[in-house]
C-alpha positions in Angstrom: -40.3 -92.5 -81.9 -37.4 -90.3 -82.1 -34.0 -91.7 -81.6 -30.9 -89.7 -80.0 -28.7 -89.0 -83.1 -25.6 -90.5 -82.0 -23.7 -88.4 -84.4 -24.6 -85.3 -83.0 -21.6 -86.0 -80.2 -18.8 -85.8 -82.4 -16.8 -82.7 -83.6 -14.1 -81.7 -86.3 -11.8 -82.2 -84.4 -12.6 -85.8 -83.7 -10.8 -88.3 -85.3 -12.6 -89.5 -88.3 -12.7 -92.6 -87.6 -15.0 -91.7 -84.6 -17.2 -89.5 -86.5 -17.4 -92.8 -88.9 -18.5 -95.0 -86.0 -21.0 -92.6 -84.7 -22.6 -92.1 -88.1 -22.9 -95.9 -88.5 -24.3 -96.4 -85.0 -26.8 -93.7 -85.8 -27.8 -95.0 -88.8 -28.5 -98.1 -87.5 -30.0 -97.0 -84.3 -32.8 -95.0 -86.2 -33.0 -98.1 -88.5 -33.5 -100.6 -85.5 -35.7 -98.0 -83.6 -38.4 -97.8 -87.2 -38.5 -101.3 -87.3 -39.1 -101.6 -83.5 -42.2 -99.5 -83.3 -43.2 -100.6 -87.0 -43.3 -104.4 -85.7 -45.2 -103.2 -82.7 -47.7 -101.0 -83.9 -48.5 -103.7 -87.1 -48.0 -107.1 -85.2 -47.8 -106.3 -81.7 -44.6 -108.2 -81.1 -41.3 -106.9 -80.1 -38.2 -106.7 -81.9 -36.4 -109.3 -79.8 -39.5 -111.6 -80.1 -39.6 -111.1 -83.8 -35.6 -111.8 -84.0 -36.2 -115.3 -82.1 -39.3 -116.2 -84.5 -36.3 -115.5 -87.4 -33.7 -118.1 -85.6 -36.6 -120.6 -85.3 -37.8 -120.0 -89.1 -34.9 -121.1 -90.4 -34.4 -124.3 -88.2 -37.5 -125.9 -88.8 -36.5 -129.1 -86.6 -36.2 -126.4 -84.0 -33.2 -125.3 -81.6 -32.4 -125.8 -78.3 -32.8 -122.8 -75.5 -29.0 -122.7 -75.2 -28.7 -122.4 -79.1 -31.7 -120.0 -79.0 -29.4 -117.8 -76.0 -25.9 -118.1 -78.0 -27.4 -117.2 -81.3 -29.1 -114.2 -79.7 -26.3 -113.1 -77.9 -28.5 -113.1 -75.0 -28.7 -115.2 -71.3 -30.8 -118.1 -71.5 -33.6 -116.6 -69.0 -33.8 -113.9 -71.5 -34.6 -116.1 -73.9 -36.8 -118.3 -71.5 -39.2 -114.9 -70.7 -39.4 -114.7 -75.1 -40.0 -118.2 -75.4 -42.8 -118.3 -72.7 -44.4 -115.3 -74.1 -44.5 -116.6 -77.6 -45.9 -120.2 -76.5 -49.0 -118.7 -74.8 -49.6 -117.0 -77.8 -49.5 -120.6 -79.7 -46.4 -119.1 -82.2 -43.9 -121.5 -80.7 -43.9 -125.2 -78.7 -41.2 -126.9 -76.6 -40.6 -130.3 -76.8 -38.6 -132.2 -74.1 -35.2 -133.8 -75.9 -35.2 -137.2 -75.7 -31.3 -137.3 -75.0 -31.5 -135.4 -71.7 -34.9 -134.4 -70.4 -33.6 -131.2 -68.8 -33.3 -129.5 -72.0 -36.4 -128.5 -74.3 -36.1 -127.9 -78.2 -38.2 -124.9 -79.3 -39.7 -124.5 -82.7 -42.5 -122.7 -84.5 -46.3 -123.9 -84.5 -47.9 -123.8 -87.9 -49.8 -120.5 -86.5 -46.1 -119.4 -85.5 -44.6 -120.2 -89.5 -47.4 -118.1 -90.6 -47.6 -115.0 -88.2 -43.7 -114.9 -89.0 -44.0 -115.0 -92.9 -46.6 -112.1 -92.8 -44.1 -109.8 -90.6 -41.2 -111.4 -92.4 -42.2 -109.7 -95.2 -43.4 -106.7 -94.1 -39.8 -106.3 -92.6 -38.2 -106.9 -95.8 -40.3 -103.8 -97.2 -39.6 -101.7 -94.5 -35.6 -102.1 -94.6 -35.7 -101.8 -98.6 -37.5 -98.5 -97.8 -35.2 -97.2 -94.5 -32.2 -98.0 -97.2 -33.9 -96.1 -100.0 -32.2 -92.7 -100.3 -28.8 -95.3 -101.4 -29.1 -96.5 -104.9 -28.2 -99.7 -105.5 -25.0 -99.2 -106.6 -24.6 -97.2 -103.6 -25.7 -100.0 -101.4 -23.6 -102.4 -103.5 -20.3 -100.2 -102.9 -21.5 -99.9 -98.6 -21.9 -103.6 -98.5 -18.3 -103.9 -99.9 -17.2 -101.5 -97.6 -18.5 -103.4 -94.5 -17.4 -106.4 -95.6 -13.9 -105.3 -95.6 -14.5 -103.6 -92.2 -16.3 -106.6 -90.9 -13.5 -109.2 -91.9 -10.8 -106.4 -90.6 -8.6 -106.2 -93.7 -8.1 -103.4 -94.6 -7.6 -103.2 -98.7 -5.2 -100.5 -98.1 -2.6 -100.7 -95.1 -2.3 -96.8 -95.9 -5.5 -96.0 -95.8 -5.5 -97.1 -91.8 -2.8 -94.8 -90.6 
């Protein structure tokens, strides 16, 4: 699949700062779109399906569908259409909560903990590989970088004017 290079819309004379943000967001688009068509051509999931799999893994008691929607940045019947795809598949149950019967906890079935751990690592690979052409030290120095960007302190005030 061939993602629109983002970049591609900026121009000298464009402040750098845009030509920055459109390199990072193409980047990361072609990034996102491998892994997309990776995870469906190997596992026949989605990406979105795969990142609610991730949320559950780590919360083995499971999370609640408002949890689920807030840490996915996404509306709860989004995460309600996921949820009911993955639980016909038998990767994921719901359990009524005892404290208010409206609301359901979701976690992963064994079958679920294991389909996830096989594409789990599989993903790993592939974003070790997308992020190859940067040696470490390279990665080391952008991970700094975005950090700083990320936390939105500038190291140097006249650096940003």
């Amino acid at each position: 699949m061939a993602s629109v290079d983002m970049e591609k819309r900026a121009h000298a004379d464009h402040h750098a700062s845009l030509r920055l943000w459109l390199r990072l967001l193409s980047a990361t688009t072609r990034i996102e779109d491998t892994i997309r068509q990776r995870l469906r051509e190997q596992f026949g999931i989605t990406l979105p399906r795969f990142d609610l799999m991730a949320q559950l893994e780590r919360e083995p008691q499971g999370l609640s569908m408002s949890e689920l929607s807030r840490r996915m940045m996404v509306t709860g019947g989004n995460v309600t259409s996921i949820v009911d795809q993955l639980e016909k598949e038998q990767l994921v149950q719901r359990q009524m909560q005892a404290s208010d019967r409206r609301s359901y906890t979701v976690s992963l079935t064994e079958a679920g903990r294991s389909a996830f751990a096989a594409m789990a690592q599989a993903h790993e690979g592939w974003v070790v590989e997308l992020l190859s052409p940067l040696v470490a030290s390279q990665q080391e120095q952008l991970h700094k970088l975005l950090g700083t960007l990320k936390s939105g302190s500038p190291t140097n005030s006249e650096e940003t004017k």
